[in-house]
C-alpha positions as CSV (number, residue, x, y, z in Angstrom):
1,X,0.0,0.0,0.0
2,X,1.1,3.7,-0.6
3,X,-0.3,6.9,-0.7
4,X,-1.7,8.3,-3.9
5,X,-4.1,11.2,-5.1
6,X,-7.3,8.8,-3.8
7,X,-5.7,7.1,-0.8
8,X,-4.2,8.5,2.2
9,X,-2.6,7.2,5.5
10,X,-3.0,8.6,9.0
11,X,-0.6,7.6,12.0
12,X,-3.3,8.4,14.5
13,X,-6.6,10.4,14.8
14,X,-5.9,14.6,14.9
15,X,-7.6,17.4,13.7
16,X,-5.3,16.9,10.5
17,X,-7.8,14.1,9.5
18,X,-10.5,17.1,8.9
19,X,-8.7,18.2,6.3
20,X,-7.9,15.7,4.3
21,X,-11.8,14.5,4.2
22,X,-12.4,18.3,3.3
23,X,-9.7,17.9,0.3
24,X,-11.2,14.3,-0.8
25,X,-14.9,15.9,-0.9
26,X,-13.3,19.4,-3.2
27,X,-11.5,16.9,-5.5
28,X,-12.2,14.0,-6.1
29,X,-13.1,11.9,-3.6
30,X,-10.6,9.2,-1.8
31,X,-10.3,6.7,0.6
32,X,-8.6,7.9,4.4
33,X,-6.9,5.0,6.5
34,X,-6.1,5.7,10.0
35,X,-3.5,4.2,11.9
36,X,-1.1,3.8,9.1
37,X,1.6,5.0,8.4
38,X,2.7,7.3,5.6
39,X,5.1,4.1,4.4
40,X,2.1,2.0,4.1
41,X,2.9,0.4,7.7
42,X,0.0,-0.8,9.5
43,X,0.0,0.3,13.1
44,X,-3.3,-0.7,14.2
45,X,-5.5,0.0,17.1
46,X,-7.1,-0.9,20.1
47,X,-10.8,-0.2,20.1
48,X,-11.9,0.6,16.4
49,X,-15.7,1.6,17.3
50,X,-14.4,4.6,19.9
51,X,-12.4,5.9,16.5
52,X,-15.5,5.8,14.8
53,X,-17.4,7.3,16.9
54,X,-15.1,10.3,17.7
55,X,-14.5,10.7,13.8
56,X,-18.4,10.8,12.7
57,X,-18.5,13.8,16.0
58,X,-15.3,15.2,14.4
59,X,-17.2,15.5,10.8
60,X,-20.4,16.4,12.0
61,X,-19.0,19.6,14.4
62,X,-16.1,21.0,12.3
63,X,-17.3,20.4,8.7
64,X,-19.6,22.2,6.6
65,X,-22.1,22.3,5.0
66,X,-22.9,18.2,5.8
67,X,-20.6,15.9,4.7
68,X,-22.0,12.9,6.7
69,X,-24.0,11.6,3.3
70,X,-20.4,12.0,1.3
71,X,-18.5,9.8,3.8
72,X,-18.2,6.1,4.8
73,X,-16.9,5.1,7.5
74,X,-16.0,1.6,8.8
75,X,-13.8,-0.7,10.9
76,X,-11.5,-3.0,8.6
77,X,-8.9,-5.7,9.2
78,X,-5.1,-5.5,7.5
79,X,-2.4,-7.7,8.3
80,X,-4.5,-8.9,11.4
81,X,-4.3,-5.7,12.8
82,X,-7.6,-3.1,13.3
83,X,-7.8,0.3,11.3
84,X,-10.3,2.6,10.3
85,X,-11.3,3.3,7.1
86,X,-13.2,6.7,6.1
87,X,-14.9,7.0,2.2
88,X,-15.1,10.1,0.8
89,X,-17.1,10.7,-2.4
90,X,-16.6,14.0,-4.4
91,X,-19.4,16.5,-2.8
92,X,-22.1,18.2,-4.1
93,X,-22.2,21.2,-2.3
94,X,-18.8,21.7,-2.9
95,X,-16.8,23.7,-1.6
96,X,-16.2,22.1,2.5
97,X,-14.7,24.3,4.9
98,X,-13.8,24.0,8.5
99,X,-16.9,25.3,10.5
100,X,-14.4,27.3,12.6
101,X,-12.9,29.0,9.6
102,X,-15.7,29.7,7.4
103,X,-15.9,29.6,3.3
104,X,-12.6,30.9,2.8
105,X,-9.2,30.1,2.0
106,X,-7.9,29.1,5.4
107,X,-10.9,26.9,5.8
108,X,-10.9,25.5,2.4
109,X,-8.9,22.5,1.2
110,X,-8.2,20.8,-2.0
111,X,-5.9,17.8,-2.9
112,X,-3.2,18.2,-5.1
113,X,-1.1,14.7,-5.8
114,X,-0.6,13.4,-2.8
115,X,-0.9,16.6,-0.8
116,X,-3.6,19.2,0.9
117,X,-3.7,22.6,0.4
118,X,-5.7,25.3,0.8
119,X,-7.5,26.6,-2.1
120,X,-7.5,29.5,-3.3
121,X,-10.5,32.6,-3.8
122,X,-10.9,31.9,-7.5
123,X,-10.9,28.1,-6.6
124,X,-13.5,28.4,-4.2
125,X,-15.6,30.7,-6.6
126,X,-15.8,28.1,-9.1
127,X,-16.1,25.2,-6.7
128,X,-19.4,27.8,-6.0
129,X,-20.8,27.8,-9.3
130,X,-20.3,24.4,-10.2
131,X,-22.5,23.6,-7.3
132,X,-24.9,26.4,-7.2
133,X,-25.3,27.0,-11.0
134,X,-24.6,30.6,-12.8
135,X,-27.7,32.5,-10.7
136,X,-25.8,35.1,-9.4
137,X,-28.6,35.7,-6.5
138,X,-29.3,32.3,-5.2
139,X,-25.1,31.5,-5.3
140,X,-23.7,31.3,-1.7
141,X,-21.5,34.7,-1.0
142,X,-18.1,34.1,-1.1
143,X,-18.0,36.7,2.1
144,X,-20.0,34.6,4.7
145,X,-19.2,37.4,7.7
146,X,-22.3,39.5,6.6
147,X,-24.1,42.4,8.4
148,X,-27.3,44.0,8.3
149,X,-27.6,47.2,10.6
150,X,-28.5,49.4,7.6
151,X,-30.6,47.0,6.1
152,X,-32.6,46.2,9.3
153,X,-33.1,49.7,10.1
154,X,-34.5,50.6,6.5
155,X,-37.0,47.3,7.0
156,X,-38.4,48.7,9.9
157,X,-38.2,52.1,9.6
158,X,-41.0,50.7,6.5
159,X,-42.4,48.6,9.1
160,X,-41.6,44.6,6.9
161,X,-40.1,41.8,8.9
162,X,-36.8,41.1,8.6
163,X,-36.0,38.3,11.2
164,X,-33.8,35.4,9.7
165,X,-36.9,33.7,8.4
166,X,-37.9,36.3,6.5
167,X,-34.4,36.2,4.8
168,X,-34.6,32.8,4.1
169,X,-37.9,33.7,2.3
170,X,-36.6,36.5,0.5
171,X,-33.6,34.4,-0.7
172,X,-31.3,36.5,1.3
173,X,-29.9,33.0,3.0
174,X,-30.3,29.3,2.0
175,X,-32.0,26.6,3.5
176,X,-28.8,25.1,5.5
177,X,-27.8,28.7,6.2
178,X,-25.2,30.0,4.3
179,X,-25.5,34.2,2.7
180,X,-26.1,34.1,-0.7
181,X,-24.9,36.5,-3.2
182,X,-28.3,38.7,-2.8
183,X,-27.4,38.8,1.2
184,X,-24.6,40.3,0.0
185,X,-26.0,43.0,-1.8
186,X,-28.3,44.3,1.2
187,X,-25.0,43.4,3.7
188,X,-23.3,46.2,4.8
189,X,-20.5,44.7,3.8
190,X,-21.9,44.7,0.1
191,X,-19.2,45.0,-2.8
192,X,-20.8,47.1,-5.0
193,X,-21.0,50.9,-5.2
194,X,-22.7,53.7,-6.8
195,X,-20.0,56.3,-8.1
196,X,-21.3,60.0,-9.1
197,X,-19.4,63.2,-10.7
198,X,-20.5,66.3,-11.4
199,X,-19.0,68.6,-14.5
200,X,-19.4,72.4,-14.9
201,X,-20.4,72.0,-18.8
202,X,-21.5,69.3,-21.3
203,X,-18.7,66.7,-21.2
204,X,-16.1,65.5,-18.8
205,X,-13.4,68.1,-19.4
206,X,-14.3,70.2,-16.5
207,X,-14.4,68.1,-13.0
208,X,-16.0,69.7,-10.6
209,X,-16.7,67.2,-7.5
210,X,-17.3,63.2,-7.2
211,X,-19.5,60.9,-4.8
212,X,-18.9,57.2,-4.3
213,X,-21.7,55.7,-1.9
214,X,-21.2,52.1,-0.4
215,X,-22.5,49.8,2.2
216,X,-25.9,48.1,1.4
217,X,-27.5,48.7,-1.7
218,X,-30.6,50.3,-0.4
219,X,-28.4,52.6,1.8
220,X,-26.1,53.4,-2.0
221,X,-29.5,54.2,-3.5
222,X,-30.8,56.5,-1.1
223,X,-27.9,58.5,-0.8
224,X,-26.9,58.8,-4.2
225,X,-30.8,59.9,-4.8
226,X,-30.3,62.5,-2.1
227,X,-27.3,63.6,-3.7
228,X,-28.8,64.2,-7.2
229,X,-31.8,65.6,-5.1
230,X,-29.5,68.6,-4.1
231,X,-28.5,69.3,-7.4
232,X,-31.6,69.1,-9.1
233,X,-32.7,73.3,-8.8
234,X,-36.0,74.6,-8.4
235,X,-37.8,77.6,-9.5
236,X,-41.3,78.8,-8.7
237,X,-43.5,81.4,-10.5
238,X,-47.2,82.3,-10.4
239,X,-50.1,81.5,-12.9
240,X,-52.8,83.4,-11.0
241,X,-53.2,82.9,-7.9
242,X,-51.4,79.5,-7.9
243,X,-48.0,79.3,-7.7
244,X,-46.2,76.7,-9.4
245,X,-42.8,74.9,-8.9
246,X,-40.6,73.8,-11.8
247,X,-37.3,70.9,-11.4
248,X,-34.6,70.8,-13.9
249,X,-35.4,66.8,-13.4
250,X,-38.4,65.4,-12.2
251,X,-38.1,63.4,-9.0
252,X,-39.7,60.7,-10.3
253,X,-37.8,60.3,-12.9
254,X,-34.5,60.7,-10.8
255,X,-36.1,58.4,-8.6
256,X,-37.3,55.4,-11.2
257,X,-33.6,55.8,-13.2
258,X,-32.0,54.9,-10.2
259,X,-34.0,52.3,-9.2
260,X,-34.4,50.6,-12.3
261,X,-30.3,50.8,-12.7
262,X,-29.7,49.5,-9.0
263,X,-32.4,46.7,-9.7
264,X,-31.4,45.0,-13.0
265,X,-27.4,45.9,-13.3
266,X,-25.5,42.8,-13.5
267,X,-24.0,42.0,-10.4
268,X,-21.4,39.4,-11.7
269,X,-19.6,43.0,-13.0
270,X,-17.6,44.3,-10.4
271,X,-17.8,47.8,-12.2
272,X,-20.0,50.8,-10.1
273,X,-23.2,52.0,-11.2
274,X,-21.7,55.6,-12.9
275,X,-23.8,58.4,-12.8
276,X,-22.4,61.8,-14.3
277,X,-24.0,65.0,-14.0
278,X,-23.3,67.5,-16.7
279,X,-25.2,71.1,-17.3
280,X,-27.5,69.8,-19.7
281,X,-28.4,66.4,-19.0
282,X,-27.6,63.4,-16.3
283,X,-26.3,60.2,-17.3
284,X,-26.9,56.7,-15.1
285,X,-24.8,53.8,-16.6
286,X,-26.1,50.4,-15.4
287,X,-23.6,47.7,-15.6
288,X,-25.1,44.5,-18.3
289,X,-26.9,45.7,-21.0
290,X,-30.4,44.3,-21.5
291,X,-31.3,41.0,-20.7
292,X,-30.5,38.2,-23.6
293,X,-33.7,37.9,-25.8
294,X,-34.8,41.4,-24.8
295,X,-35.0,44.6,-27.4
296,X,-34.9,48.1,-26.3
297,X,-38.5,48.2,-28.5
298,X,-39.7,45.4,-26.3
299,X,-39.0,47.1,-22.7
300,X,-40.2,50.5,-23.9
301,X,-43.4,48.5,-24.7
302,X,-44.0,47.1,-21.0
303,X,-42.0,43.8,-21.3
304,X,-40.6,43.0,-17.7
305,X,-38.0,40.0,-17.4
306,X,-35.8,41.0,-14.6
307,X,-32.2,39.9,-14.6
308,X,-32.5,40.1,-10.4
309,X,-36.1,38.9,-9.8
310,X,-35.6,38.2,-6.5
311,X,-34.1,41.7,-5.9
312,X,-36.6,43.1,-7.8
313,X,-39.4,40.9,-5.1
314,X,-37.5,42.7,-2.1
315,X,-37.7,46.0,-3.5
316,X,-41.2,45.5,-4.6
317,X,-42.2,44.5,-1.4
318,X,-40.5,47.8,0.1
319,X,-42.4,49.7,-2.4
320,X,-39.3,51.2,-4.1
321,X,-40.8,49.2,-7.5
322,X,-44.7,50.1,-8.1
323,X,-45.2,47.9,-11.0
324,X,-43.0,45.9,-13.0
325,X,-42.5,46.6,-16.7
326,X,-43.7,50.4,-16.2
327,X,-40.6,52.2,-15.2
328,X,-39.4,53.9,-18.4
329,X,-42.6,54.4,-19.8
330,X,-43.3,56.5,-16.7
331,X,-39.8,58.9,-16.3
332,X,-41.1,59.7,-20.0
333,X,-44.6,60.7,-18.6
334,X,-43.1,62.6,-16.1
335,X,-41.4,64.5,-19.1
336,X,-44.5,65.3,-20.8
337,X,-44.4,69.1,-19.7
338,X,-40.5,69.2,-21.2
339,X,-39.5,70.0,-24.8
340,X,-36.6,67.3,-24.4
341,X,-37.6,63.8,-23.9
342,X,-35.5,61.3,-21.8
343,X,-33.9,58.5,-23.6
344,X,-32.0,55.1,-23.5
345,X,-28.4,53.8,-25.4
346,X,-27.6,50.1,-24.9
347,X,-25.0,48.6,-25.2
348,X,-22.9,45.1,-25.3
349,X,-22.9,45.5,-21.5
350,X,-23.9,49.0,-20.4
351,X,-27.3,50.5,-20.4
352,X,-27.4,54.4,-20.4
353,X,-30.4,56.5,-19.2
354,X,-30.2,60.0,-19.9
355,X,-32.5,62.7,-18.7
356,X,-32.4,66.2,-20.1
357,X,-32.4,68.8,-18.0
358,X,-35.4,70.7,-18.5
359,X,-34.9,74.6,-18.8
360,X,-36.1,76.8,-16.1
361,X,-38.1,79.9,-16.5
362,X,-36.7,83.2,-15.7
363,X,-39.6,84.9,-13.4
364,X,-41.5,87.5,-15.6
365,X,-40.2,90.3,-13.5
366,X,-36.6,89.8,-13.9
367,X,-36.3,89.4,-17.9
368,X,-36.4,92.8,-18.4
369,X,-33.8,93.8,-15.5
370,X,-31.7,90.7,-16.9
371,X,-32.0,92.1,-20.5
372,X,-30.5,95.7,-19.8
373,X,-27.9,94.6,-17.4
374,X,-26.3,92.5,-20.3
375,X,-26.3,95.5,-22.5
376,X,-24.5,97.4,-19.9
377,X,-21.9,93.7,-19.4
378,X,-21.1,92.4,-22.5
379,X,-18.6,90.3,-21.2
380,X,-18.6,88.7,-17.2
381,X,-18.3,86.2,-14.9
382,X,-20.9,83.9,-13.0
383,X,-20.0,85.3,-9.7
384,X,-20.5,89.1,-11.5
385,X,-24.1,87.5,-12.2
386,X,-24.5,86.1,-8.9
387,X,-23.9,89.9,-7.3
388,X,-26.4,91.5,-9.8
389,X,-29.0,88.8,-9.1
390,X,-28.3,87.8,-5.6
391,X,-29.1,84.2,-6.0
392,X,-27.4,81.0,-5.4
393,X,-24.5,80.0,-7.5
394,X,-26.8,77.0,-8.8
395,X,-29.9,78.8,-9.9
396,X,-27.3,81.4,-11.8
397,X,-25.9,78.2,-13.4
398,X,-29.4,77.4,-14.8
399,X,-29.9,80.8,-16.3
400,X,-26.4,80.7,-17.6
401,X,-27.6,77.7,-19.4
402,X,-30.7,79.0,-20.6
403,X,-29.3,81.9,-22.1
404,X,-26.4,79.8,-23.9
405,X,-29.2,77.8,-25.5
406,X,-31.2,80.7,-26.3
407,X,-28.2,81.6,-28.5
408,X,-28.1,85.1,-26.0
409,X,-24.6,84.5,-24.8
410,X,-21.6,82.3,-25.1
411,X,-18.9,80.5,-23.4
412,X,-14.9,81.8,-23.6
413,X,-12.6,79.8,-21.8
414,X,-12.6,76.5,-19.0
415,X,-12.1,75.8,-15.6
416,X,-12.4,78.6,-13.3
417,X,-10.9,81.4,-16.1
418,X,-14.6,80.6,-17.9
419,X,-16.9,83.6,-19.0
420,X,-19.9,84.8,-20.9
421,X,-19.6,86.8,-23.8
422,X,-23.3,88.6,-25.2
423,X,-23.7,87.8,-28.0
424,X,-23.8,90.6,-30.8
C-alpha cells in the first residue's frame, strides 16, 4: 500500500484528518486509513468503534455544510491488525470548509497529488458555481461574515419583517444557512457601489466634484438619490393665484432611473453604477446591457423579465418598485411638460439612461432687468451674475444655461478662467 491522489494514510486520529476528508470531498473523492503509516505500515489499534465514533463527531462539528452523506466510514482488518477506514465521495455542495474558519481560503482544502492545500478565492468561486449554478442571487457569497444594521433599520423604519426567516424567504440566506450573493448586496458589507461626478459644462473636461456611496444597496440608492436631489434646482413662479414649482429633473424620474439601474445591473460585473452629472443632462450607466432575448422596442413596450427577480421581489415588497415593466414608460410621462424627452443607449454590456435637463423659466419680473444689465456687461463672470441677481451660484448656473441655448450668450474659456460673452 502507498499513498496516492485517492488514498491516504493517517498515523493516529488529529484534527489533521479534517482536512484531508475536506480535500477528498473538493476533489475527487478518496479513501482515508487511519492508523497507518505514511510508508504503508499498518499500526493498528485498540478499540476501532471509539475511533468511529469520535471521527463521525469530528465531521459532524467541524465540517460544513454536511458531509456525513459523502462519507463512509467503517472498521477494517489488514495484516491482522484493526484500522479505520473513512470514504469520501466527491461533494455536491462543494466547496467544504472548517466550520471554525468559514468559506474561505484558510478553511478550504483541496488535494493536489498526494498533498492538501488550501485553495485559493478563485478556486472556491468556481467550486461555488459548479455547485450552485450561474444565478448570481441564489449562489452562496463568497464573504459569509455578513451584516445587516443598515438594512434592518430601513425594514423597519417601513415597518416589513426582517428576522432570519424572513431572509430565508426572500432568498437573502439558503436553507442550511449559508448568505447568498443577494445577502450580500443588502449586507453592509456589500461589494458594490454607486459612483457620481459632477461637470461644470456638457462633457467630462471640467471636473467639478465626485461621490462614491457604499454599504448596502438600499443605503447606496438613497444616498446617491439625495445627492442628485441637491442638485436638481428649483424655481417657482405664479399663474394666478397659484404658484407653481418647476425641477430641472423630475423626481420621479431621478427616482425610477435609479431604481431601475440599482435593480437590473449585472452583479457578476464588479464595475460601479456611474452616474455623471453635466449642465445639460444626467447620465446613469447600469452595468449589463439588456437581458439576452430582450430589445430596447420590447422594454419601452411594457415587457418586464428582470435579470434580479428576487431583488426586484424585495424592493417591490418595500415599495421602491410600483409595477413591473412600467418604469421607463413613466420617467417619460413625467417629461410630458419638457420640450426634451429622456432617452436610453444600450449597449454590449452597459445600459445608459439619460434625462435632459429641463430649462427653467426666468420669473417675468426679472427678464427685463436681466436684459439691460447684459447690455450694460457684455462680457462677465458667474460670480459678477450672482452679485447682480443675488441668487445661489446654482440657480445662476441654470440661467447661464438657458441663455447659452437661447443663443443670448456664449462660453470663452474653462475651468475657473470661464466667462460669458453677449452675443452681438
Amino acid at each position: 500500500m502507498k499513498e496516492s491522489p485517492t488514498q491516504e494514510f493517517k498515523r493516529e486520529l488529529t484534527d489533521a484528518v479534517k482536512r484531508e476528508i475536506i480535500a477528498f470531498a473538493n476533489t475527487q473523492g478518496g479513501d482515508l486509513y487511519i492508523e497507518v503509516e505514511d510508508d504503508g505500515t499498518i499500526v493498528g489499534l485498540e478499540n476501532a468503534e471509539k475511533v468511529l465514533e469520535s471521527v463521525s463527531s469530528m465531521l459532524h462539528d467541524g465540517i460544513q455544510p454536511d458531509i456525513l452523506v459523502h462519507t463512509f466510514l467503517e472498521g477494517a482488518e489488514m495484516e491482522g491488525k484493526d484500522v479505520v477506514k473513512v470514504s469520501v465521495s466527491r461533494g455536491t455542495r462543494r466547496p467544504y470548509h472548517l466550520k471554525s474558519k468559514g468559506m474561505k481560503s484558510s478553511g478550504v482544502f483541496i488535494r493536489y497529488g498526494t498533498s492538501v492545500t488550501n485553495a485559493s478565492e478563485e478556486n472556491i468561486r468556481q467550486m461555488i458555481i459548479e455547485s450552485d449554478g450561474t444565478d448570481f442571487e441564489t449562489m452562496r457569497s463568497l464573504k459569509q461574515d455578513l451584516t445587516f444594521t443598515e438594512a434592518a433599520a430601513l425594514f423597519k423604519q417601513l415597518n416589513v419583517p426582517f428576522a432570519p426567516e424572513q431572509q430565508r424567504t426572500l432568498g437573502l440566506i439558503t436553507e442550511d444557512g449559508y448568505y447568498t450573493n443577494l445577502g450580500r448586496l443588502f449586507s453592509d458589507q456589500c461589494e458594490h457601489t454607486i459612483k457620481c461626478a459632477r461637470y461644470s459644462g456638457t462633457d467630462k473636461l471640467d471636473f467639478q466634484d465626485r461621490k462614491e456611496f457604499s454599504g448596502s444597496i438600499l443605503t447606496q440608492v438613497e444616498a446617491a438619490y439625495e445627492y442628485l436631489t441637491l442638485n436638481n434646482a428649483k424655481t417657482a413662479r405664479f399663474e394666478g393665484l397659484t404658484r407653481v414649482e418647476t425641477e430641472s429633473y423630475p423626481s420621479y424620474a431621478l427616482r425610477e432611473a435609479l431604481v431601475n439601474a440599482a435593480t437590473h445591473r449585472d452583479y457578476s460585473f464588479s464595475s460601479s453604477i456611474l452616474i455623471h452629472l453635466f449642465q445639460d443632462r444626467i447620465e446613469i450607466v447600469s452595468v449589463g446591457g439588456l437581458v439576452r432575448g430582450l430589445t430596447l422596442e420590447d422594454i419601452e413596450l411594457g415587457i418586464s423579465q428582470s435579470r434580479n427577480p428576487k431583488l426586484a421581489n424585495v424592493l417591490y415588497r418595500l415599495k421602491w418598485i410600483e409595477s413591473y415593466g412600467t418604469g421607463l414608460h413613466r420617467i417619460k410621462e413625467s417629461y410630458k411638460q419638457s420640450h426634451n424627452n429622456p432617452f436610453w443607449t444600450v449597449g454590449p454590456n452597459a445600459f445608459v439612461a439619460t434625462l435632459p435637463k429641463q430649462m427653467l423659466p426666468i420669473p417675468t419680473e426679472e427678464n427685463e432687468a436681466l436684459a439691460n444689465w447684459l447690455q450694460q456687461n457684455k462680457e462677465f463672470a458667474s460670480k459678477d451674475l450672482e452679485r447682480y441677481l443675488n441668487k445661489s451660484k446654482g440657480t445662476v448656473r441654470i440661467i447661464i444655461e438657458e441663455l447659452l441655448q437661447n443663443g443670448q450668450i456664449i462660453r470663452v474659456g474653462r475651468g475657473p478662467a470661464t466667462r460669458y460673452r453677449v452675443y452681438d
